[in-house]
N, C-alpha and C positions, 0 to 999 in steps of 0.2 A: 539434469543440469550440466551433469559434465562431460555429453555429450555438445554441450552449446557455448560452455566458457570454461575459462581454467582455473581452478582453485584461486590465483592470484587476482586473478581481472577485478574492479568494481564492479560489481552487481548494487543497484538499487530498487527497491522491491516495496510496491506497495499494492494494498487492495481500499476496499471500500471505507471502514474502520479501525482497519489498523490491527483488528484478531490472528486473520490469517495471512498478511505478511511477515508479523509476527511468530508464527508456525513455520512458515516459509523461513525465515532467518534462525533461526535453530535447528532445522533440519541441514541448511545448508554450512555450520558450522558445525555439526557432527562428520556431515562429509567432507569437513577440513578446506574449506572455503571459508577465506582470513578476509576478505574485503566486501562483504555482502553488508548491506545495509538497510534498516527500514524506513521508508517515509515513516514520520509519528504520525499519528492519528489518521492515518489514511486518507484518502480522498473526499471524502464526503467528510470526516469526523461525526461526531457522537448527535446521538438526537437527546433536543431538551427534556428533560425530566419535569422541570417545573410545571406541578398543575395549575397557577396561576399564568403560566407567559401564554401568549398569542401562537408561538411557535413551538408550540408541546408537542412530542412525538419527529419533530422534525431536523433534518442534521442542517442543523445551523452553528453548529458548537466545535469549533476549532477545526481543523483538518484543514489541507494544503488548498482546496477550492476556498473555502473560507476566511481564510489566511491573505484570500486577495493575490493571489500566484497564481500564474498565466495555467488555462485549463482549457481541453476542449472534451466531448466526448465521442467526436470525431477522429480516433485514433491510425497512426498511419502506418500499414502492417509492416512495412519495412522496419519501422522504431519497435518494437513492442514484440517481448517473447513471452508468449503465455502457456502457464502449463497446465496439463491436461488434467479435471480432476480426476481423483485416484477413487 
């Protein structure tokens, strides 16, 4: 990461759930990166547990798509630094 921003910059950092942005933001605040952020609930958010709903198993439960905030999965590589898994 600090090959690609500087400790001070905003960083905001999400994954699909919200687990490993969460990882992601703790690592980056051990390497003393003060402005890194996590989307909550990730992109997708959590899937329904209810055995009763129609929509069991499926992430319809909070997160930024669901939230009704503008989304594509069409991402354009110029926006978008991703890092390699380890």
């Amino acid at each position: 990461m600090k090959q690609k921003f500087k400790p001070d910059d905003v960083v905001l950092v999400m994954c699909r759930s919200g687990a490993r942005s969460a990882e992601a933001i703790n690592r980056m605040a051990a390497a003393e990166f003060t402005n890194a952020y996590q989307i909550v609930d990730g992109f997708e958010g959590d899937k329904v547990t209810d055995e009763e709903s129609y929509s069991k198993g499926k992430r319809v439960k909070n997160g930024w798509r669901n939230a009704g905030l503008p989304w594509t999965y069409d991402l354009d590589p110029r926006l978008v630094y991703a890092v390699p898994a380890q």
